[in-house]
C-alpha positions as CSV (number, residue, x, y, z in Angstrom):
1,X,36.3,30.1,-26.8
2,X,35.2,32.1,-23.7
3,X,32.9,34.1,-25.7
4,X,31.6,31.5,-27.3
5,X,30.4,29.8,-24.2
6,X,29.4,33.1,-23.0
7,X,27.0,33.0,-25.7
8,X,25.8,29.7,-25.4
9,X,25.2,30.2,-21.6
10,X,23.0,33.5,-22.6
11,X,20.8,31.2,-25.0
12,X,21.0,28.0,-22.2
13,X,17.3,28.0,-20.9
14,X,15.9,27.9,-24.7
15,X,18.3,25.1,-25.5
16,X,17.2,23.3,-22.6
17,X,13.5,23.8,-23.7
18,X,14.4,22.6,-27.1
19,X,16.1,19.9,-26.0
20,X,13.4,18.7,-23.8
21,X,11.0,19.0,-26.0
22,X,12.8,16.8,-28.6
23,X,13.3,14.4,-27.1
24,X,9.8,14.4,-25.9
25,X,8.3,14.0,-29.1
26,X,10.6,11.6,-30.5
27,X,10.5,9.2,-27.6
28,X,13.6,9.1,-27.4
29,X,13.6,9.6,-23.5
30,X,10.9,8.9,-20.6
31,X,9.4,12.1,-18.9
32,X,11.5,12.3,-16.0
33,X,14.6,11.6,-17.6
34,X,14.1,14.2,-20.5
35,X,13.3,16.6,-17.4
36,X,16.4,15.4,-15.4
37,X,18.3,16.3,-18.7
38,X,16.4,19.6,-18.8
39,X,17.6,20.5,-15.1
40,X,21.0,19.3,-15.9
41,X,21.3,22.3,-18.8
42,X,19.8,24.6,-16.8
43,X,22.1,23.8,-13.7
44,X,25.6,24.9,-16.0
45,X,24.9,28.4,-15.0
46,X,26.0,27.9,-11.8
47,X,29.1,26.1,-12.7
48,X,30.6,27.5,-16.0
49,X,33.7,25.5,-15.8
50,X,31.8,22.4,-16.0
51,X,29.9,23.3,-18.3
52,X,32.1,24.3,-21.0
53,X,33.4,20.8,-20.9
54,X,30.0,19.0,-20.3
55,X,29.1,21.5,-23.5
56,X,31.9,19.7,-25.6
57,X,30.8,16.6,-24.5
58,X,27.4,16.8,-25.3
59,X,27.1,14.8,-28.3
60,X,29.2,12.0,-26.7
61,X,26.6,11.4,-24.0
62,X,23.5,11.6,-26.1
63,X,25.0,9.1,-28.6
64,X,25.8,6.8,-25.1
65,X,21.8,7.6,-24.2
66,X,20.8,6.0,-27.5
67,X,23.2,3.1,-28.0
68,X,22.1,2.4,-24.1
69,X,18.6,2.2,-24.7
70,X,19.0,0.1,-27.7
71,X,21.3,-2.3,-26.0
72,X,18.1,-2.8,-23.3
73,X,15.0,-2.9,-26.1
74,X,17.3,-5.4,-28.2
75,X,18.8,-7.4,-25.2
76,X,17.7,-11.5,-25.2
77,X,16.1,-12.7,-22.4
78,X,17.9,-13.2,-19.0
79,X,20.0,-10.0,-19.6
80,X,20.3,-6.7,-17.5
81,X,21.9,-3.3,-17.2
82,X,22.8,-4.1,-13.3
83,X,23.8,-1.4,-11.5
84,X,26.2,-1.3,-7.9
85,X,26.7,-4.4,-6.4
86,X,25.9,-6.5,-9.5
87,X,24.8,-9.4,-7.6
88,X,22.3,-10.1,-10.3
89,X,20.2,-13.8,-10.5
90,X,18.4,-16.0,-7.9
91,X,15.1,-18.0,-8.0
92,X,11.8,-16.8,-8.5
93,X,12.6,-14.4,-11.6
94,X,14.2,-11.8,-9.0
95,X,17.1,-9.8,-10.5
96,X,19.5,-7.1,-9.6
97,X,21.1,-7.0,-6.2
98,X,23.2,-3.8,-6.0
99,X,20.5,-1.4,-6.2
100,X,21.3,0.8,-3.3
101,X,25.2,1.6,-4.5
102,X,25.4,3.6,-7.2
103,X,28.2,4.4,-10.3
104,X,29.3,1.9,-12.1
105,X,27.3,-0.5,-14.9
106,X,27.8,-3.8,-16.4
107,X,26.1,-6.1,-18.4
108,X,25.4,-9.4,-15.9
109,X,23.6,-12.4,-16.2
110,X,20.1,-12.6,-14.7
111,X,18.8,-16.4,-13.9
112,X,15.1,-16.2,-14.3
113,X,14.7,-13.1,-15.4
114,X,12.2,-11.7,-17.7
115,X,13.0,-9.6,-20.6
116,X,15.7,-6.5,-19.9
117,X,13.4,-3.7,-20.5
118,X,14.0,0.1,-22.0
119,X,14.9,2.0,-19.0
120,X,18.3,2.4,-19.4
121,X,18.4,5.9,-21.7
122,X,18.9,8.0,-18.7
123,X,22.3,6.1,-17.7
124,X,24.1,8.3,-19.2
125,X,21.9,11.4,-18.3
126,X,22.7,10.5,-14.5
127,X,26.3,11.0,-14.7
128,X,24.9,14.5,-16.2
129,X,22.6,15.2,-13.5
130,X,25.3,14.2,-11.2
131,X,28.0,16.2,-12.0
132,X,25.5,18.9,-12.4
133,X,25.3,19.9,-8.3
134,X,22.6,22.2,-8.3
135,X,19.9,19.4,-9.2
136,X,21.0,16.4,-7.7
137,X,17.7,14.3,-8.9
138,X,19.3,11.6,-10.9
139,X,17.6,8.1,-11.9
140,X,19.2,4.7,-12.4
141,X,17.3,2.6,-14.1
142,X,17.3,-1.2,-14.1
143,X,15.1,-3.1,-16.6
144,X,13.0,-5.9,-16.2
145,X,12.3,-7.8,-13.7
146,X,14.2,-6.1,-11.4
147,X,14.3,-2.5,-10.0
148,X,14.8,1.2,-10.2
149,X,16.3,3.4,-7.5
150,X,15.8,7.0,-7.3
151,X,18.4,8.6,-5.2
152,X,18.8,12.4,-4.8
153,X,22.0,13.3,-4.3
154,X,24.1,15.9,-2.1
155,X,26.9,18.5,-3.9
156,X,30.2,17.5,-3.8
157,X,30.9,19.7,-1.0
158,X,28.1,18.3,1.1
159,X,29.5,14.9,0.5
160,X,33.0,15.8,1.7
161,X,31.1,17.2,4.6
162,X,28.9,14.2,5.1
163,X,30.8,11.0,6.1
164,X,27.4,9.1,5.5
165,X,28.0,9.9,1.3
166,X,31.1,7.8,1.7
167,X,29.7,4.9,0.1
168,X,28.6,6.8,-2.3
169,X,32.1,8.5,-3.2
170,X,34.2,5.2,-2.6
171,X,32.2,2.6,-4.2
172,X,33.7,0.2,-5.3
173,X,32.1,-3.6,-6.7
174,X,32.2,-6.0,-4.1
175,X,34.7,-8.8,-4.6
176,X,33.1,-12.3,-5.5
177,X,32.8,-13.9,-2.4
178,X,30.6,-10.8,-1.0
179,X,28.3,-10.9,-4.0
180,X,27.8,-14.7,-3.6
181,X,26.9,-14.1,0.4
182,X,25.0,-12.0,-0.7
183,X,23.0,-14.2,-3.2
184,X,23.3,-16.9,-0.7
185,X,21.2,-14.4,2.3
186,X,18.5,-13.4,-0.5
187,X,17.7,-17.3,-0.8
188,X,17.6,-17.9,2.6
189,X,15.1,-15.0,2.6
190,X,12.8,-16.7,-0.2
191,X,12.9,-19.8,1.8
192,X,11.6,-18.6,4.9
193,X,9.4,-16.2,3.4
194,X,7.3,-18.8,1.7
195,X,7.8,-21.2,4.4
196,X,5.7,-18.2,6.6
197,X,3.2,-17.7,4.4
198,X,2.7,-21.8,3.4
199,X,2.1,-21.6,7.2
200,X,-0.4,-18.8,7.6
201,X,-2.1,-19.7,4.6
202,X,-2.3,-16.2,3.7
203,X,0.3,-13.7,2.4
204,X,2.5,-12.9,-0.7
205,X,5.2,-14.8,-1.6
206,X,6.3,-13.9,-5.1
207,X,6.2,-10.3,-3.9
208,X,8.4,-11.2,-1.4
209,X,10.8,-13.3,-3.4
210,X,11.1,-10.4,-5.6
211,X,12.7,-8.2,-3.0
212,X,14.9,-10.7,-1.8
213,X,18.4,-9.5,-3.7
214,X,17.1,-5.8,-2.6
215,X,17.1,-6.7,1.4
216,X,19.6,-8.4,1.2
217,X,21.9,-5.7,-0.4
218,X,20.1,-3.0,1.7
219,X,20.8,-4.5,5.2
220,X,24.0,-6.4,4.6
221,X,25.7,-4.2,2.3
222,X,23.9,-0.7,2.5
223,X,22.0,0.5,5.3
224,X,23.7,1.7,8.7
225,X,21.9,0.0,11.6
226,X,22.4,-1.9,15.1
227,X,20.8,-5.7,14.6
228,X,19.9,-5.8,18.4
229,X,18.2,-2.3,18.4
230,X,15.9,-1.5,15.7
231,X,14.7,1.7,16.7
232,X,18.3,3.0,16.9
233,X,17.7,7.1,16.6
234,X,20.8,6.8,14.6
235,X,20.3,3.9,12.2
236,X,18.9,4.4,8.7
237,X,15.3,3.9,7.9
238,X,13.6,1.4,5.7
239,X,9.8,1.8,4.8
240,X,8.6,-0.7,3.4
241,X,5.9,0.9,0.9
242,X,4.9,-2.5,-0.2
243,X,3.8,-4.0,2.8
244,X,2.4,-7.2,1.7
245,X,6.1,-7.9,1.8
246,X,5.9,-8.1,5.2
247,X,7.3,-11.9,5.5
248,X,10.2,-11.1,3.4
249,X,11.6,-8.2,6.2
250,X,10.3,-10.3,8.8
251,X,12.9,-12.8,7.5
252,X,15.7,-10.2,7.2
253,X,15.6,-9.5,10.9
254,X,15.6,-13.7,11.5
255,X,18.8,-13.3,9.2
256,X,19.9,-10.1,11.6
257,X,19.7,-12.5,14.5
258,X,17.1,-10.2,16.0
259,X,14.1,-12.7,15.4
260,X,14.1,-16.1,16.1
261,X,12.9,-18.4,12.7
262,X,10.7,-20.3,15.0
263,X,8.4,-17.2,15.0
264,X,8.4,-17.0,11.3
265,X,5.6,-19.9,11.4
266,X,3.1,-18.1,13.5
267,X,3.0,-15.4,11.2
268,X,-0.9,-13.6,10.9
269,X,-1.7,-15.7,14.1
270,X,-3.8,-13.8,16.6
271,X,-1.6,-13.9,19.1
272,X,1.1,-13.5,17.6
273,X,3.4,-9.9,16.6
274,X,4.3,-10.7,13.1
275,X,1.3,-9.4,11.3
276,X,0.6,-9.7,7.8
277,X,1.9,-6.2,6.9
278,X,3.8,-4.3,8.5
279,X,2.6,-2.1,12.0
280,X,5.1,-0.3,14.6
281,X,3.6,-3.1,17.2
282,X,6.8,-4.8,16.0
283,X,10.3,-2.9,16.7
284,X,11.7,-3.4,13.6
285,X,8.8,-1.5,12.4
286,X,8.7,2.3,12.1
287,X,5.3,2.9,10.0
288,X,2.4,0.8,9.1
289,X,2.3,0.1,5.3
290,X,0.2,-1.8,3.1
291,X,-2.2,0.9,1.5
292,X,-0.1,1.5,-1.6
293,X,0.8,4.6,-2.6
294,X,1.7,6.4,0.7
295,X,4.9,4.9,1.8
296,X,7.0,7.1,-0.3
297,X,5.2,10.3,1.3
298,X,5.8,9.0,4.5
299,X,9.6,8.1,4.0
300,X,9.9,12.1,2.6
301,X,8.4,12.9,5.7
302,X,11.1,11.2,8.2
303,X,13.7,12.2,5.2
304,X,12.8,15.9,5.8
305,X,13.1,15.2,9.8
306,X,16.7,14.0,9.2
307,X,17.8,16.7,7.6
308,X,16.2,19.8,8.8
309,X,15.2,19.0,12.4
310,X,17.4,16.2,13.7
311,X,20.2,17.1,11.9
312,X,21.5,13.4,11.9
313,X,23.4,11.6,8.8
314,X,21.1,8.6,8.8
315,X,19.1,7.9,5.7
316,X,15.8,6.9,4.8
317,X,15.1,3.9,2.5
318,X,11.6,3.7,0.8
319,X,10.7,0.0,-1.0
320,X,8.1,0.6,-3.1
321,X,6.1,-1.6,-5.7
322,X,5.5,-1.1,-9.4
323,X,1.8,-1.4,-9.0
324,X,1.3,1.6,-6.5
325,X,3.2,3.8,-9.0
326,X,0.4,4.4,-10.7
327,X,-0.5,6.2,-7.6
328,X,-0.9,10.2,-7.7
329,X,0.5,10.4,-4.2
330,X,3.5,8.6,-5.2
331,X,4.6,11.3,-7.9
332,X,3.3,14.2,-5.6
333,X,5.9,12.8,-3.2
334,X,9.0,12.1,-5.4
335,X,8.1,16.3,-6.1
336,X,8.1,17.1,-2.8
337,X,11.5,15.4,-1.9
338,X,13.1,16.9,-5.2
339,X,12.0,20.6,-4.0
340,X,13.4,20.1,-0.7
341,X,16.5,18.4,-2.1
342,X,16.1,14.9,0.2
343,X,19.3,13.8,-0.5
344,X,18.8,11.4,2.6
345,X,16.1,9.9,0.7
346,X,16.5,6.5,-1.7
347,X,13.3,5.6,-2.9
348,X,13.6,2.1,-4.4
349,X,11.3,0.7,-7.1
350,X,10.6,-3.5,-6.9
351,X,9.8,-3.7,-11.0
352,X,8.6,-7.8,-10.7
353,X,5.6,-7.2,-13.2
354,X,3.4,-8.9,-10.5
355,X,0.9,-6.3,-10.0
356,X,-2.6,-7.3,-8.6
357,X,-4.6,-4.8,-10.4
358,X,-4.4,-1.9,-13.2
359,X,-3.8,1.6,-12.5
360,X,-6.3,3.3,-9.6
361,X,-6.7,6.9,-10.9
362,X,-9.6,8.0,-9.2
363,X,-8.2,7.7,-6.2
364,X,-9.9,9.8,-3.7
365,X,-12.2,12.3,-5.8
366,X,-15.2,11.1,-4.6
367,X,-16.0,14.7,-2.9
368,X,-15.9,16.6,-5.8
369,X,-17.9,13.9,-7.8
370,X,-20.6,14.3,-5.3
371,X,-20.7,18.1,-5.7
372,X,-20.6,17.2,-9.6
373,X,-23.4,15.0,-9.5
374,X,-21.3,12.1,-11.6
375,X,-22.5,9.3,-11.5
376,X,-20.0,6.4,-10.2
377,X,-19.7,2.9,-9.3
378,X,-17.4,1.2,-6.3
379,X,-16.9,-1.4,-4.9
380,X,-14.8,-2.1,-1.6
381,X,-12.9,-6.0,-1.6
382,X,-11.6,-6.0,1.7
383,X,-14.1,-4.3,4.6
384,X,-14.4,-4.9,7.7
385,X,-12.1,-7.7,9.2
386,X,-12.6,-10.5,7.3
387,X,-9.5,-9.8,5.4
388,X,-7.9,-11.4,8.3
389,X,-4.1,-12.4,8.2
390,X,-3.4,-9.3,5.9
391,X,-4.0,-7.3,9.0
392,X,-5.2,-3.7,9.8
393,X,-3.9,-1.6,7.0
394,X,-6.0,-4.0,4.5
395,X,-9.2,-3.6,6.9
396,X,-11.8,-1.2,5.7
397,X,-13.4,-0.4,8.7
398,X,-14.6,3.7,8.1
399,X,-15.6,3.2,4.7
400,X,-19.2,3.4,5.4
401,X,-18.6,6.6,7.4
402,X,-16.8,8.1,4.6
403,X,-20.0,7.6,2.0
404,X,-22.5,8.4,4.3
405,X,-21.2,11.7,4.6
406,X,-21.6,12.6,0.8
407,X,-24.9,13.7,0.2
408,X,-26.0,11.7,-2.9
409,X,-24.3,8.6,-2.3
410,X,-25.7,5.3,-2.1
411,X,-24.5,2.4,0.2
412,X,-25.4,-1.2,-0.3
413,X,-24.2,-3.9,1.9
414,X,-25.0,-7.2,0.8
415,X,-24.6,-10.4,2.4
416,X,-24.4,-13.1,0.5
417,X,-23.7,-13.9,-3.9
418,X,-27.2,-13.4,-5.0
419,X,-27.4,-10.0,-3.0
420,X,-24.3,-9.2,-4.5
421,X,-25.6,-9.5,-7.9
422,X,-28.1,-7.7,-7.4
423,X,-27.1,-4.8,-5.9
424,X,-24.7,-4.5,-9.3
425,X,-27.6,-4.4,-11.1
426,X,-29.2,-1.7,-8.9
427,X,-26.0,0.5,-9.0
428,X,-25.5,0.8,-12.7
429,X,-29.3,2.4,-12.7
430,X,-28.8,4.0,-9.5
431,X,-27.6,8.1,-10.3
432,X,-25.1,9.5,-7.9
433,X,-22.2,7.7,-6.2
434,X,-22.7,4.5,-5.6
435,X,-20.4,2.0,-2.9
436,X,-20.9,-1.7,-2.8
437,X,-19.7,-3.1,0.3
438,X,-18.0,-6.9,-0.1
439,X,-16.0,-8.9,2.1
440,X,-13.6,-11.9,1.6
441,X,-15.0,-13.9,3.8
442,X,-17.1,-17.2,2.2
443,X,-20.5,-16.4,2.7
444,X,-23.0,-18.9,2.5
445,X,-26.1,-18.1,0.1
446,X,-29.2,-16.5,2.0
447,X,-31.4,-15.6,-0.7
448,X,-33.5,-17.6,-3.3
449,X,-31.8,-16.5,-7.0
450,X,-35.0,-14.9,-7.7
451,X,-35.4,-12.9,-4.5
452,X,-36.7,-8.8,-5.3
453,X,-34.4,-6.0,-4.5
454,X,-34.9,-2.4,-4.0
455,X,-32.4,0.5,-3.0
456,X,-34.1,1.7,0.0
457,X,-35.9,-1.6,1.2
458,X,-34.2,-3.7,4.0
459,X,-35.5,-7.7,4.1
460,X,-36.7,-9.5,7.5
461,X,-34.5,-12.7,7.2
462,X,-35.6,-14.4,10.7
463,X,-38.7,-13.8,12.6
464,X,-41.1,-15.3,14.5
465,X,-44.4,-13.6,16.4
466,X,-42.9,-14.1,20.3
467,X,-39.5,-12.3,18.9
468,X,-38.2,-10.1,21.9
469,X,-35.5,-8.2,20.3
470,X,-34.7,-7.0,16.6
471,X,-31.2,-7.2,15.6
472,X,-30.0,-5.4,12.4
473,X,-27.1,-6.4,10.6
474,X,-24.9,-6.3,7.6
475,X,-22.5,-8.5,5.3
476,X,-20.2,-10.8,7.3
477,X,-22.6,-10.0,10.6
478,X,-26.1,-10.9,9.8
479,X,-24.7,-14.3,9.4
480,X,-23.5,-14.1,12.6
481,X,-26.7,-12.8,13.8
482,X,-28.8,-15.4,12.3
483,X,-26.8,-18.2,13.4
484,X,-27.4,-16.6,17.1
485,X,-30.9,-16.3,16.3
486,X,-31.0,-20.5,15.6
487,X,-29.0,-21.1,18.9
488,X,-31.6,-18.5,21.3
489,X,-34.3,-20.6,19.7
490,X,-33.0,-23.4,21.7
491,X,-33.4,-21.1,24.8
492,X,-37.2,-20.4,24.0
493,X,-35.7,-16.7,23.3
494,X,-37.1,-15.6,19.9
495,X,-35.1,-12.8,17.9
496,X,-36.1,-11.3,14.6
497,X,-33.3,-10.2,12.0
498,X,-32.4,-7.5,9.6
499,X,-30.7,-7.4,6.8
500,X,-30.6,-4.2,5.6
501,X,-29.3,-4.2,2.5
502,X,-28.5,-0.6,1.8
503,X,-27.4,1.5,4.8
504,X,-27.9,4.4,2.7
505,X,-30.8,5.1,2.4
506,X,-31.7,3.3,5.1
507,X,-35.2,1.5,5.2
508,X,-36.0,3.4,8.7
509,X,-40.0,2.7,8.8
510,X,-39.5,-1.3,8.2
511,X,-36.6,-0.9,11.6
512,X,-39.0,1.2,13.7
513,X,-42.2,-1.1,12.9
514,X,-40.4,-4.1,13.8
515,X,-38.4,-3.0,17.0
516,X,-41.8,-2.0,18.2
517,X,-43.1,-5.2,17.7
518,X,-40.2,-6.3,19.8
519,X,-41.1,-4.3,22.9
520,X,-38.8,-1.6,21.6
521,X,-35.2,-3.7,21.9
522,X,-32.9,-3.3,19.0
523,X,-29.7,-4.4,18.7
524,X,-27.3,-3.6,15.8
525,X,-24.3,-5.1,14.7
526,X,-21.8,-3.8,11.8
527,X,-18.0,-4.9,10.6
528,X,-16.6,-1.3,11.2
529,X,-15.5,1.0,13.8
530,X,-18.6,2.4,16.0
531,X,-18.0,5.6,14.3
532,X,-20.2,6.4,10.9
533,X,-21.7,3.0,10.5
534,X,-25.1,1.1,10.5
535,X,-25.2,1.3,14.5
536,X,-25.1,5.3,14.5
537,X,-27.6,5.5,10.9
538,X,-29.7,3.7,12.7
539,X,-29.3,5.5,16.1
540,X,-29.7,9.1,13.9
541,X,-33.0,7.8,12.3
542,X,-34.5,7.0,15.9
543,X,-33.5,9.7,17.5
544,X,-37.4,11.5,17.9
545,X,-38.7,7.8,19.0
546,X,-39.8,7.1,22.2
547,X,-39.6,3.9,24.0
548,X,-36.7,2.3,22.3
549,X,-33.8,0.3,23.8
550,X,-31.0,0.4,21.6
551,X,-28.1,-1.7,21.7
552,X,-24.8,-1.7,19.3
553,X,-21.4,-4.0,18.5
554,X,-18.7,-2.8,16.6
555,X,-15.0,-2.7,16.5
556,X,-14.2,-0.7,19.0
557,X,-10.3,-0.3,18.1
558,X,-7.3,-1.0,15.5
559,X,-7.3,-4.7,15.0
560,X,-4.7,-6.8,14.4
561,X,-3.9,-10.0,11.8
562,X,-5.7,-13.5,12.8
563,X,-8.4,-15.6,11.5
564,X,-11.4,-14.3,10.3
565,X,-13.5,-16.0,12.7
566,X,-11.0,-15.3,15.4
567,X,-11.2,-11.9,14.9
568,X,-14.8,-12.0,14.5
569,X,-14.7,-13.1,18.0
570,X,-12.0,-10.9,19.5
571,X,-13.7,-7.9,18.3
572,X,-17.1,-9.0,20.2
573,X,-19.3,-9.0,16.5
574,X,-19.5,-13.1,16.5
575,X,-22.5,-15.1,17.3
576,X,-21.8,-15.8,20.9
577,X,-21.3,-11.9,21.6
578,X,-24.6,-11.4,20.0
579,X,-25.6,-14.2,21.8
580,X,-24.7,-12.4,24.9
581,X,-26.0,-9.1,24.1
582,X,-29.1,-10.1,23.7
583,X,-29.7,-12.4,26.6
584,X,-27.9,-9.0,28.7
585,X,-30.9,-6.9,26.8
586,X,-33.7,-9.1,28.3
587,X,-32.2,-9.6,31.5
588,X,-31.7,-5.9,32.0
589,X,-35.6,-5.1,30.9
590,X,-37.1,-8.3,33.3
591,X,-35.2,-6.6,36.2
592,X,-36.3,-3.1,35.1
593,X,-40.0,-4.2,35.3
């Protein structure tokens, strides 16, 4: 017998191979779990008397692997493979509470849910990886509706060691009544979480009724915190990778008793600290989300801080979304956290099938498609801070400073439906890479339908032949500008406008003909940070001009969630601060003479 095994521990890292690669191209398994099955092999070399049973019990748990994922592709509708707490079912389609637990699975009844999905093959290869110390990646996968966890565990030693793992060792299911308060808390957080957004008028609230079971399990059954002091060095983490989620961890810490649900209803005001995603101006916050794809790096990062640095036994808790999965940085993390063996780390995986768009995987290439000379289209949705109550981290406000620093890229900023349309047109005949800034602001229409455009050529929207300063400005702004052009007029103060309509290339002679027609005062006025924008492109192509007076808005910090127009006006890039700039501009020039 011992030879035997001898032998088949010599020949281990070609079985594992083989293995692998069957069930690869079979489909019998997904890629991570036909890797975790791979490790799991490789990892009996370091624990012989393991193995030789694990060996014998091989066939046992590959014919539990393929009844398992049958039982998921065949289940009828409302069923799932719930795993820990079981406290599956609620409203909204949300299933699964027990994520964060562990060992243990059962069959449960899922009200609303969609259909149970095929994830549940590598059941039987996590008790594997498991038991197999040396590679503690193991995945539990819940179909559906629901969720997936990824936790990395610690070897069995390290969990005797660790008194945090004791959840982990002495899990047990919860007893009726605690699954039911349970249910009864993730509710409460639907209700308040749409009653927030209903409120803002802005927000997510199926994405936030999705998660409801998983915060409720995660901070009433889970997670090792003090409710009147967040930012508790000792307390366990949560990132909340899917940010527009915001309202639904806003109404955890109402739940907590830590937040009063009166301030749930002036979520995304302007004066107000609940923003719509998540920032650390809030104390239940630790890092800003809402860009997807970058929680889960971050959470490895605080993860990695726990354990090598701190020292401490608190954990980190990462809540990601299935739409940002698709995300490079996402996998690049879940790498990183495997290498360092993160077993502090629980990366959580909200599968509600509610994604707002496909897969990004471009992603940030744009450099090396500039040196390659491809030609690409984009298009930016939320610049500059018309995006309003979703707050900072969904406010592109450097975007223009990142394209005008390729060489070959083309900018266009238009202003207004027909502009829009046309500078579509123009980009898919334009070579090179091409960005298309758009807001979500509503924009009334400027131009005629059958107004001319050209990359390169700005258009004089407002002008009169007394005008005493030119004002150039973009998007959201020149109709700011143009509706403080209409109010001067009443002040016998003439201004001419700008609309430049690409910033790159930027139509420098018709700017410098025109400011000198207005005694050399120029004023520009962008949605973006002062740095990179129209304001310093225009400052760069006037910098051998003599004579000029130049003048710029922009947002000169990180905003926060409000109204558009409010934070139009915060920010000093409305009408009445372009009215004000201007009438500062003539005053200053009168009492210069």
């Amino acid at each position: 017998m011992f030879l035997l095994l001898d032998e088949a521990f010599k020949n281990i890292q070609m079985s594992a191979d083989t293995l692998y690669e069957l069930f690869m191209n079979h489909g019998a398994l997904q890629l991570d779990s036909a890797h975790a099955l791979r490790m799991g092999l490789l990892s009996l070399r370091q624990n012989r008397a393991l193995g030789g049973l694990l060996l014998a019990l091989l066939p046992c748990f590959l014919l539990l692997a393929y009844c398992c994922r049958f039982f998921c592709a065949n289940a009828p509708t409302g069923m799932v493979l719930d795993t820990g707490a079981g406290a599956a079912g609620g409203a909204g389609g949300a299933t699964g509470a027990g994520a964060a637990a562990g060992a243990g699975v059962e069959a449960g009844g899922a009200s609303g849910a969609t259909e149970a999905g095929s994830g549940a093959g590598p059941l039987a290869l996590m008790m594997w990886a498991w038991l197999c110390e040396e590679h503690p990646a193991a995945w539990i996968c819940q179909g559906g509706a629901t969720l997936v966890l990824l936790a990395l565990f610690a070897s069995e030693k390290e969990k005797r060691e660790t008194q945090h793992f004791a959840f982990m060792e002495d899990y047990h299911k919860p007893d009726q009544q605690t699954v039911q308060a349970l249910r009864n808390i993730a509710n409460r957080l639907r209700i308040n979480s749409i009653k927030a957004t209903t409120a803002a008028g802005s927000g997510h609230p199926t994405s936030c009724c999705s998660v409801a079971e998983i915060m409720s399990v995660l901070y009433f059954h889970t997670m090792k915190y003090r409710p009147e002091d967040p930012r508790n060095f000792n307390s366990d983490r949560l990132v909340l990778s899917k940010g527009h989620a915001a309202p639904a961890l806003y109404s955890m810490w109402v739940e907590t008793g830590f937040l009063k649900e009166s301030e749930l209803l002036t979520l995304c005001q302007v004066d107000c600290a609940l923003e719509g995603h998540p920032t650390p101006k809030q104390q239940i916050v630790d890092v800003a989300t809402g860009s997807l794809g970058q929680g889960l790096g971050v959470a490895c990062g605080m993860a990695y801080t726990g354990k090598y640095f701190d020292k401490s036994s608190y954990r980190v808790y990462c809540l990601l979304g299935d739409g940002e999965m698709s995300e490079g940085a996402v996998w690049e993390a879940m790498s990183f956290a495997s290498y360092y063996q993160l077993d502090n780390l629980v990366a959580i995986m909200d599968i509600n099938r509610l994604g707002q768009s496909d897969s990004a995987p471009l992603q940030h290439h744009l450099r090396m498609a500039a040196i390659s000379e491809s030609n690409i289209n984009l298009c930016g949705s939320h610049c500059g801070l018309s995006t309003g109550e979703e707050g900072p981290t969904m406010m592109g406000l450097e975007d223009v400073a990142m394209f005008r620093a390729l060489p070959t890229a083309t900018i266009f900023s238009p202003c207004d439906g027909v502009s829009t349309e046309k500078a579509v047109e123009l980009a898919a005949s334009t070579k090179g890479v091409c960005y298309i800034r758009t807001s979500r602001h509503d924009c009334s229409i400027i131009y005629n339908s059958n107004e001319d455009f050209h990359v390169g050529q700005a258009k004089v929207v407002f002008q009169s032949k007394d005008d005493q300063v030119t004002v150039v400005a973009a998007g959201v702004t020149l109709h700011e500008a143009m509706a403080a052009a209409e109010h001067l007029k009443k002040e016998r103060i003439s201004v001419r406008v700008i609309d430049p309509f690409t910033i790159k290339p930027l139509d420098v002679k018709t700017i410098i003909d025109h400011t000198r027609a207005t005694r050399g005062r120029i004023l520009t006025v962008e949605d973006h940070y002062y740095e990179g924008g129209l304001g310093e492109a225009v400052s760069s192509a006037m910098v051998n001009e003599s004579g000029f007076n130049l003048h710029r808005l922009a947002v000169s910090h990180v905003p926060r969630s409000g109204k558009p127009q409010e934070l139009l006006k915060l920010y000093g890039i409305d009408r009445d601060s372009i009215t004000q700039a201007i009438r500062k501009m003539i005053s200053s020039s009168t009492n210069a003479k």
